[in-house]
N, CA, C and O atoms as a DFTB+ gen file, in Angstrom:
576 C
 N C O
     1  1      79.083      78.003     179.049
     2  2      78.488      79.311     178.793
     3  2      78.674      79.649     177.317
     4  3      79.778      79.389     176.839
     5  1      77.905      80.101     176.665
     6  2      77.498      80.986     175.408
     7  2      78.633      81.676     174.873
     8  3      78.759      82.595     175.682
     9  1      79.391      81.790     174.159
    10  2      80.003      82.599     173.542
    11  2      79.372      84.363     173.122
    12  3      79.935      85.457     173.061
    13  1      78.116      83.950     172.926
    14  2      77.054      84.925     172.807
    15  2      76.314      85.633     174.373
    16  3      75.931      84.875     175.263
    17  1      76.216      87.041     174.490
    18  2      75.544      87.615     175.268
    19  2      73.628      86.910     174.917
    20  3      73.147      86.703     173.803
    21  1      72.972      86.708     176.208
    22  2      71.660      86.404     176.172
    23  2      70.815      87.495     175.440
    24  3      70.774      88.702     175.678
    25  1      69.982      86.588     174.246
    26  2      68.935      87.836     173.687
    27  2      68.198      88.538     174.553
    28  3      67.837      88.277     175.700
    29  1      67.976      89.685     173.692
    30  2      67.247      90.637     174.358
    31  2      66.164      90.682     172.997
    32  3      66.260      90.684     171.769
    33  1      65.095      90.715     174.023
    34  2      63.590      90.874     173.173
    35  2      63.513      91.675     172.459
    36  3      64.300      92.574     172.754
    37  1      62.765      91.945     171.311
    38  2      62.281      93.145     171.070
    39  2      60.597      92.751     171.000
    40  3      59.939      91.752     170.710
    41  1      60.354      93.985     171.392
    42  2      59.112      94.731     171.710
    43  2      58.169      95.188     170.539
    44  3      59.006      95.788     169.866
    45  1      57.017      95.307     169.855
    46  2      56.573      96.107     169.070
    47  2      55.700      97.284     169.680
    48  3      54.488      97.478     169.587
    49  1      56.826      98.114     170.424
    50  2      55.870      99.599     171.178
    51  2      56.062     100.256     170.216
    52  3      57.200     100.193     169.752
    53  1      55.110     101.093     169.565
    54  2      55.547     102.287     169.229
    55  2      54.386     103.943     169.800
    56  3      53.168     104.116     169.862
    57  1      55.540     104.785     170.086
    58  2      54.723     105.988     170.349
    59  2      54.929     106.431     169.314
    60  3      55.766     106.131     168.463
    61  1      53.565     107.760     169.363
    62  2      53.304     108.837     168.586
    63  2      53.535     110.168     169.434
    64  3      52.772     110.702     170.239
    65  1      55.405     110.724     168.825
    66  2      55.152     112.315     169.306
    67  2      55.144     113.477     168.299
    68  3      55.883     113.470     167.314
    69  1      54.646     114.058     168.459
    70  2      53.867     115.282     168.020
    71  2      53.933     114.644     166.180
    72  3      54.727     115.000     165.309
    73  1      52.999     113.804     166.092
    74  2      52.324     113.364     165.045
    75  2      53.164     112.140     164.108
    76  3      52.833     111.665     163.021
    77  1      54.363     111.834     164.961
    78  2      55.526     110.794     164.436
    79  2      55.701     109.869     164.925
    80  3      56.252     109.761     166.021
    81  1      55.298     109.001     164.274
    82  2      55.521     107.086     165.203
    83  2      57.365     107.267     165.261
    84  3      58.254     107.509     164.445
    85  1      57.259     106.957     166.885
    86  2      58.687     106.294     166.984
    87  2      58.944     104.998     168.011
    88  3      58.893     104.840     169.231
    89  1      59.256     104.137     166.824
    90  2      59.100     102.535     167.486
    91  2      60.713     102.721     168.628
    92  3      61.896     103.041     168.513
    93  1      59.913     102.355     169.494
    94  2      61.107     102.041     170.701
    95  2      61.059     100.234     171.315
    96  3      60.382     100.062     172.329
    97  1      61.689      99.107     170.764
    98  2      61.475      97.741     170.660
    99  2      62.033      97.619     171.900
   100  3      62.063      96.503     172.418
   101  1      62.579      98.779     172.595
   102  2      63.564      98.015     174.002
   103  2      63.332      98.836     174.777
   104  3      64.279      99.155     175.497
   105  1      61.692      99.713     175.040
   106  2      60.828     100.233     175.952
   107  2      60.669      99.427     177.118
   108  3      60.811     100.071     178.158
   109  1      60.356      97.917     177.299
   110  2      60.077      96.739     178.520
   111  2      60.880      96.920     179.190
   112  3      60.592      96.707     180.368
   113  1      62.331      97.403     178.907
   114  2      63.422      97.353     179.826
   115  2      64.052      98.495     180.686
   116  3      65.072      98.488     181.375
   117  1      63.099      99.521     180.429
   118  2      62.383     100.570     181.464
   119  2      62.021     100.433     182.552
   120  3      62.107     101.331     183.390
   121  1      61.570      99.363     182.767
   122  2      60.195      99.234     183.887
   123  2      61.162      98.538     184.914
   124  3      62.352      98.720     184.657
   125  1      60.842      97.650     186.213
   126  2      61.850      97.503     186.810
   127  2      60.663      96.054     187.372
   128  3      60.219      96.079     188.520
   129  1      60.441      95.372     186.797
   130  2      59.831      94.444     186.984
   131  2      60.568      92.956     187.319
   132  3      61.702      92.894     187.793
   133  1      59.852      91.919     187.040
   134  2      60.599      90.607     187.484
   135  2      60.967      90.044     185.757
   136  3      61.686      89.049     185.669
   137  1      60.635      90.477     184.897
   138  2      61.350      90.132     183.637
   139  2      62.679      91.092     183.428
   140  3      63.624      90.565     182.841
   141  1      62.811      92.348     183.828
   142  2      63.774      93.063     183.699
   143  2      64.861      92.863     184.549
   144  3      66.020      93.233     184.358
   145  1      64.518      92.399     185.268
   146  2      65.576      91.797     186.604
   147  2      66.466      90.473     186.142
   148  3      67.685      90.333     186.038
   149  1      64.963      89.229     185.824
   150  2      65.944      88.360     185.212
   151  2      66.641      88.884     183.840
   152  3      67.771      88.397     183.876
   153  1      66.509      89.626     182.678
   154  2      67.464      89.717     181.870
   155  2      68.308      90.507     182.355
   156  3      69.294      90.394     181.626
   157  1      68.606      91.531     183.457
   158  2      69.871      91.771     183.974
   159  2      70.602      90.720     184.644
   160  3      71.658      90.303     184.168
   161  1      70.256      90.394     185.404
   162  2      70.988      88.911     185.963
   163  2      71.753      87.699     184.775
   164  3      72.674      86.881     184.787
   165  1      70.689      88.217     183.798
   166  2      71.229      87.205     182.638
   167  2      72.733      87.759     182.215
   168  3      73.834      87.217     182.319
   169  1      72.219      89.472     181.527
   170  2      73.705      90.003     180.944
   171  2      74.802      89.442     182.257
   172  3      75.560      88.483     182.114
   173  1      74.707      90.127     183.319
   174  2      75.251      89.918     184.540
   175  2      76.144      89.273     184.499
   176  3      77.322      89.607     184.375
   177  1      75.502      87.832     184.639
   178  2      75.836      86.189     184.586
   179  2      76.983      86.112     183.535
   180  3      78.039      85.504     183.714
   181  1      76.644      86.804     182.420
   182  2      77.354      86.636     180.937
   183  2      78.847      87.623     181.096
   184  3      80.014      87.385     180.786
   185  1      78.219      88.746     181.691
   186  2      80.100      89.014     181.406
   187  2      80.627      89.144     182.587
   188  3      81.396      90.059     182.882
   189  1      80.319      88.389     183.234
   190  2      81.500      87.476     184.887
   191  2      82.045      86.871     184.241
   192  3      83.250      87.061     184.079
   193  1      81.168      85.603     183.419
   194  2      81.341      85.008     182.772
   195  2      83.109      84.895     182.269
   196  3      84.097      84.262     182.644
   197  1      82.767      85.969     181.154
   198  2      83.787      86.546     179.833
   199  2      84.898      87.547     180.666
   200  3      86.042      87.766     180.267
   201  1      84.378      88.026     181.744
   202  2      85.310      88.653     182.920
   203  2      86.812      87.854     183.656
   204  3      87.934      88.283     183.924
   205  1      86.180      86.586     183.786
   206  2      86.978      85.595     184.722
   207  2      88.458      85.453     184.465
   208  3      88.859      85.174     183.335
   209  1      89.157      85.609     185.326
   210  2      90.549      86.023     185.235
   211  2      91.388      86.856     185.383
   212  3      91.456      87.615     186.350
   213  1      92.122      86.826     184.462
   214  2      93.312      87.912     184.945
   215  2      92.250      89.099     183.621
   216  3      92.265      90.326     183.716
   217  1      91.544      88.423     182.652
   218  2      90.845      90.004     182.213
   219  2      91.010      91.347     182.602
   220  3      91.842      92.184     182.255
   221  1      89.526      91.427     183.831
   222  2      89.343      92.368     184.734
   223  2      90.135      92.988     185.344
   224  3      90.120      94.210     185.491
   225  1      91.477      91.695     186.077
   226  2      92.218      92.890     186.319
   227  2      93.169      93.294     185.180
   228  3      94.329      93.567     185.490
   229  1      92.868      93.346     184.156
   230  2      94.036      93.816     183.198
   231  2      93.161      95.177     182.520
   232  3      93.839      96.128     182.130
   233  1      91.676      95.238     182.397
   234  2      90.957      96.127     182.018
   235  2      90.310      96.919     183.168
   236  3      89.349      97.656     182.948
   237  1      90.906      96.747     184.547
   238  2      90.202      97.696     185.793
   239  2      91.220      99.109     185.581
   240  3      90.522     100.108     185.754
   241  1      92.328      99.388     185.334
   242  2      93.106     100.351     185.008
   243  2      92.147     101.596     184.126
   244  3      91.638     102.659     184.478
   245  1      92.221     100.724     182.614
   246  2      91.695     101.392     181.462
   247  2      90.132     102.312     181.991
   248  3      90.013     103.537     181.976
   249  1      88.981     101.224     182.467
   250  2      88.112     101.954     182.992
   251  2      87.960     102.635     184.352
   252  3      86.885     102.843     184.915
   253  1      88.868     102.873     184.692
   254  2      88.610     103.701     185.951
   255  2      89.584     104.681     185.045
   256  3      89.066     105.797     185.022
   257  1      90.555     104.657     184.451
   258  2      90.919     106.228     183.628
   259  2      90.124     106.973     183.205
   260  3      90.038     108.172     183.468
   261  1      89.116     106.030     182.147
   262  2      87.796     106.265     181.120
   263  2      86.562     107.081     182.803
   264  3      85.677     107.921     182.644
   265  1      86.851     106.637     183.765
   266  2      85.249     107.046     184.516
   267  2      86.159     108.472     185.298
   268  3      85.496     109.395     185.771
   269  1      87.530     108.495     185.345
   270  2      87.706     109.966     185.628
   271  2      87.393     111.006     185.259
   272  3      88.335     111.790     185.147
   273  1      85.879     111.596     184.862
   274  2      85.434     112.815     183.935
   275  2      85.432     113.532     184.942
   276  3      85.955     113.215     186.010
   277  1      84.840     114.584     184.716
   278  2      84.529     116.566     185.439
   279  2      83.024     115.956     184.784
   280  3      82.857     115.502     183.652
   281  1      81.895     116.122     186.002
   282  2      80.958     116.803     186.267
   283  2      80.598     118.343     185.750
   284  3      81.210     119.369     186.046
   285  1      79.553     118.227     184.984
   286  2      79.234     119.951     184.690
   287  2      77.859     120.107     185.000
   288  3      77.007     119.348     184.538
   289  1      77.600     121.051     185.758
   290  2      76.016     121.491     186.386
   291  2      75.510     122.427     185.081
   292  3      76.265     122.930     184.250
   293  1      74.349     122.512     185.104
   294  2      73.665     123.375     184.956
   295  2      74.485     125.068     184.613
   296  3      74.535     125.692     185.673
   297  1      74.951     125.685     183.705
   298  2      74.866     126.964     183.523
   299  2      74.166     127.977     183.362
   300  3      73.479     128.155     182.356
   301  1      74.254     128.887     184.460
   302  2      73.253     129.584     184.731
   303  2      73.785     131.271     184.460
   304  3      74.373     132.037     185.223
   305  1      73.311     131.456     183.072
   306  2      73.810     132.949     182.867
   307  2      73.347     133.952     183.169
   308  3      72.126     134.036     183.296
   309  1      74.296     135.196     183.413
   310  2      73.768     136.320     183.665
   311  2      73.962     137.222     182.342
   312  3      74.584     136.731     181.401
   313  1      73.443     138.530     182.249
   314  2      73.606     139.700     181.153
   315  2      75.626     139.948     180.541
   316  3      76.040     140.670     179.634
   317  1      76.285     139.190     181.319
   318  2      77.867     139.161     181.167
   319  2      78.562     137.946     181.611
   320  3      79.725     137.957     181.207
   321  1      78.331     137.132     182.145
   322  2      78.792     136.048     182.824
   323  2      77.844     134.948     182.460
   324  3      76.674     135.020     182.084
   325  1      78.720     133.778     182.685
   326  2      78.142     131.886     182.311
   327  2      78.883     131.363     183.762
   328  3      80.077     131.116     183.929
   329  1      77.912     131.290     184.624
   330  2      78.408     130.326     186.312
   331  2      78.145     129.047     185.589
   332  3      77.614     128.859     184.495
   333  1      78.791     127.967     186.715
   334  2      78.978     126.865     186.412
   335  2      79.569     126.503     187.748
   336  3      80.525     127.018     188.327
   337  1      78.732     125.428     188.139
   338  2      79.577     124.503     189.307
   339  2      79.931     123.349     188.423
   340  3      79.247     123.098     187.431
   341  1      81.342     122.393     188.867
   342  2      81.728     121.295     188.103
   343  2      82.633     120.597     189.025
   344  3      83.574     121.041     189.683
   345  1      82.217     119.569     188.947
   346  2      82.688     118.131     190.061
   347  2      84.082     117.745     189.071
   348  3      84.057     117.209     187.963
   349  1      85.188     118.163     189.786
   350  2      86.427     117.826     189.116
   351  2      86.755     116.260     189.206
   352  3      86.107     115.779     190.135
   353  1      87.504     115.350     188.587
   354  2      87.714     114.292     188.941
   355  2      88.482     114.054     190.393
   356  3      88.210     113.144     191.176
   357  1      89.585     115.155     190.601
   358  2      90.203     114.337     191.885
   359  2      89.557     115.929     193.250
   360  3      90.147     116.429     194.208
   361  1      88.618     116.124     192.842
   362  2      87.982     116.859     193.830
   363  2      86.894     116.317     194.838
   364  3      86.037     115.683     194.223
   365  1      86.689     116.365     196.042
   366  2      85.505     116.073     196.647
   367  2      84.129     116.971     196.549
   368  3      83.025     116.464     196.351
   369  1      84.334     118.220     196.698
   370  2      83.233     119.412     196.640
   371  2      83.253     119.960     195.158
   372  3      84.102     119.768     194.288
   373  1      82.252     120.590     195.115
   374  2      81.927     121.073     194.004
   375  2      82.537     122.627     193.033
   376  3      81.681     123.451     192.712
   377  1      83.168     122.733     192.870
   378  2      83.658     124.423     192.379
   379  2      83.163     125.126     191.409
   380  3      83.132     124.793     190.225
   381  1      82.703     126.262     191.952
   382  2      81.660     127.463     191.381
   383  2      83.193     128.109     190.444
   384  3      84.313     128.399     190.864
   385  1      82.612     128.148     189.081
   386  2      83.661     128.820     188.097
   387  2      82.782     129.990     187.145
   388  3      81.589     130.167     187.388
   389  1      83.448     130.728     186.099
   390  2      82.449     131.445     185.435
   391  2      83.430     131.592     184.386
   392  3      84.625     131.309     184.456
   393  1      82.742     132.103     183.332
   394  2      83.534     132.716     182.020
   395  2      82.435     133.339     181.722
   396  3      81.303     133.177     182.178
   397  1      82.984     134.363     180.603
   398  2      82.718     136.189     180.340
   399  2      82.248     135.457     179.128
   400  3      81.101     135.844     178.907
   401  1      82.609     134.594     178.265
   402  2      81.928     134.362     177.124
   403  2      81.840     132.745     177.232
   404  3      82.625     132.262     178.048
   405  1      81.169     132.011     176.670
   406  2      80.514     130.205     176.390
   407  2      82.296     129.920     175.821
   408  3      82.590     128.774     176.160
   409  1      83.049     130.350     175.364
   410  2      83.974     129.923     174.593
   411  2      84.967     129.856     175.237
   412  3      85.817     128.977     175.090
   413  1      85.039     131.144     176.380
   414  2      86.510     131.368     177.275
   415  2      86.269     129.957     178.279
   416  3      85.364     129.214     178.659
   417  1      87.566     130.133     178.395
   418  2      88.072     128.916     179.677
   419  2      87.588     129.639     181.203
   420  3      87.573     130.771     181.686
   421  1      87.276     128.487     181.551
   422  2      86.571     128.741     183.169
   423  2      87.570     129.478     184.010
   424  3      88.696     129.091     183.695
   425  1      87.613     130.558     185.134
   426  2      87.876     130.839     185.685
   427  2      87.051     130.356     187.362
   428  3      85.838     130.371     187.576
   429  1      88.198     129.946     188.395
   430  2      87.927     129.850     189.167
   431  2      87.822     130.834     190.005
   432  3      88.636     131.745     190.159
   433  1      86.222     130.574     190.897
   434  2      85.550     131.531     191.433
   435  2      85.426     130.852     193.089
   436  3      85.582     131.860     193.778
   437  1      85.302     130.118     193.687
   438  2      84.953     129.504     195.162
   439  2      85.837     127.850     195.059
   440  3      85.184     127.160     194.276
   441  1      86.699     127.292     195.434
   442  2      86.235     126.096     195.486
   443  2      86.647     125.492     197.002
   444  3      87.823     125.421     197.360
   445  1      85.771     125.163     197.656
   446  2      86.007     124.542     198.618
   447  2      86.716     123.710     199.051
   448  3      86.830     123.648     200.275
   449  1      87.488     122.719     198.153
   450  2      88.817     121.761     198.505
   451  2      89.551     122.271     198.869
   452  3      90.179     121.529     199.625
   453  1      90.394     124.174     198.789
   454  2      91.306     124.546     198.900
   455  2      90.940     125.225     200.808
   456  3      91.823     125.660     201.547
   457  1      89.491     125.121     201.164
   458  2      89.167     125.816     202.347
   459  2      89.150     125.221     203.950
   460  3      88.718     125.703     204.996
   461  1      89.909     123.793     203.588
   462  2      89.484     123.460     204.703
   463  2      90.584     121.859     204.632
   464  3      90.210     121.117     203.724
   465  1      91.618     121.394     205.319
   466  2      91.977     120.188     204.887
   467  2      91.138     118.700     204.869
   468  3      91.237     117.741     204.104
   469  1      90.197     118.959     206.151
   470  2      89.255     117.973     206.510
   471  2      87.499     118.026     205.642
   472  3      86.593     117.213     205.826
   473  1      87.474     119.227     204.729
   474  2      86.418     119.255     203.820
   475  2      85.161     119.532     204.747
   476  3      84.026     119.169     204.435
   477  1      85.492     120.256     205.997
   478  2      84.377     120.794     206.601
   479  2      83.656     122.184     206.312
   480  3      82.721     122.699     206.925
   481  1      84.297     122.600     205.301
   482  2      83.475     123.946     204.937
   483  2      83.303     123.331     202.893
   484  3      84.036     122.777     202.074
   485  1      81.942     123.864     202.926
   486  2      81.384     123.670     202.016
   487  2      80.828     125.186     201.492
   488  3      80.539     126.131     202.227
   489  1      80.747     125.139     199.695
   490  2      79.994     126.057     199.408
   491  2      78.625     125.363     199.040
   492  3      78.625     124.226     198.569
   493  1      77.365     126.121     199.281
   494  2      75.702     125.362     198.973
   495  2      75.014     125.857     198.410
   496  3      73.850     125.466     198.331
   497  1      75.458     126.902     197.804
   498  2      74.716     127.545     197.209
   499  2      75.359     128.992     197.096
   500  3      76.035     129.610     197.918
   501  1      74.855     129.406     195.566
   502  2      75.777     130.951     194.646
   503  2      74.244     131.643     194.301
   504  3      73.118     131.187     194.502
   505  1      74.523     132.455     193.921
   506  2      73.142     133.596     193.514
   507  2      74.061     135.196     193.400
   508  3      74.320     136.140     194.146
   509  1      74.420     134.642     191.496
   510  2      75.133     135.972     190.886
   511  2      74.381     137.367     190.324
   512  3      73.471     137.120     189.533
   513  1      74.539     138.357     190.518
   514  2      73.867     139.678     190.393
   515  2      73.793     139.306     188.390
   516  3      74.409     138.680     187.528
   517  1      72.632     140.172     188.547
   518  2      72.129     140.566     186.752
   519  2      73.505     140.718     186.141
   520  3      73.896     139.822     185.394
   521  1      73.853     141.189     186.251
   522  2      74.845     141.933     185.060
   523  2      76.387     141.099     185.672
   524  3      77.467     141.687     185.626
   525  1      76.271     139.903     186.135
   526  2      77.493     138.781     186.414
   527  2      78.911     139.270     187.065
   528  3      79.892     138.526     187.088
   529  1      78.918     140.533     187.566
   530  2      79.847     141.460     187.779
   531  2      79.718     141.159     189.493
   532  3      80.411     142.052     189.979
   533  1      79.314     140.557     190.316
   534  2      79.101     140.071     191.690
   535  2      78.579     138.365     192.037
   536  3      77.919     137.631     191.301
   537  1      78.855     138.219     192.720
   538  2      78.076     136.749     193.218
   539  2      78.230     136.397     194.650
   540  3      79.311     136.206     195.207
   541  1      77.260     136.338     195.103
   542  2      77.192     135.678     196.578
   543  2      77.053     134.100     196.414
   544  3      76.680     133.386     195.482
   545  1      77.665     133.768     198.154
   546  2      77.382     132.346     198.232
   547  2      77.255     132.219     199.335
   548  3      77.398     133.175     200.098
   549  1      76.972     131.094     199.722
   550  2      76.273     130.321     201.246
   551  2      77.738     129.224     201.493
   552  3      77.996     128.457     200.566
   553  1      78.322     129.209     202.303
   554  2      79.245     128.427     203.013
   555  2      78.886     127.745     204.087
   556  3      78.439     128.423     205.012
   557  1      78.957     126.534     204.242
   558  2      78.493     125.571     205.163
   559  2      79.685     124.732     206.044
   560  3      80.514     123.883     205.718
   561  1      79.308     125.477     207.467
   562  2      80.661     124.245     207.785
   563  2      80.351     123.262     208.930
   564  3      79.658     123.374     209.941
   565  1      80.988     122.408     208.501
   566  2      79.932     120.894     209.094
   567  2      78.993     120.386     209.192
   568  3      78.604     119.694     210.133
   569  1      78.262     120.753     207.844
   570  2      77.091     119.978     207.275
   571  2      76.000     120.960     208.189
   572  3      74.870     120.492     208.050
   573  1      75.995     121.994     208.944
   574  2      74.741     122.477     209.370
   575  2      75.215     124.296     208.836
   576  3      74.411     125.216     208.995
């Protein structure tokens, strides 16, 4: 095997948006065709490859630390308030939080991990009043 990862093509696409060529050479690999397949199979192939050994397990630690992030939805403000649902790393459900200004630290507002040990009650939905000073929600328990 290659010391080198398998080339990757380049392309001469270029679009025009709003009156500006912008060459995108690695547009083909968008599409989900039988050329895009074999050059995934290729990278693939290549770092099993460079994987083999005690590597992987010496770098499975590091990236599963690195893939522990928080999830952040959509903020949806009101005339005083910034809601926010956000998928914590060691959470299963989702927790509805808010802050009074973009800058303050989240305050917790609903979260369902703390409602149930078996994770049968869910929140599904929030819908906070104009002026962010109220919020309703929809609680779901056992998926109906």
């Amino acid at each position: 095997m290659s010391t080198n990862p398998p080339r990757t093509e380049k392309c001469e696409t270029v679009e025009t948006l709003n009156g500006e060529e912008i060459p995108d050479p690695y547009r083909w690999l968008e599409g989900d065709d039988e050329v895009v397949g074999e050059w995934v199979a290729a990278q693939n192939e290549y770092a099993d490859s460079r994987l083999r050994g005690t590597i992987r397990d010496e770098l499975r630690p590091r990236f599963e630390e690195l893939a522990e992030t928080a999830t952040y939805f959509p903020i949806v403000p009101t005339s005083g308030s910034y809601f926010q649902r956000v998928s914590f790393p060691d959470d299963d459900l989702l927790v509805l939080t808010v802050r009074d200004d973009p800058t303050d630290e989240r305050r917790v507002l609903a979260d369902p991990n703390e409602w149930s040990d078996d994770g049968n009650l869910t929140r599904n939905w929030f819908s906070p009043s104009p002026d962010g000073s109220l919020v309703a929600y929809g609680v779901t328990e056992g998926g109906t």
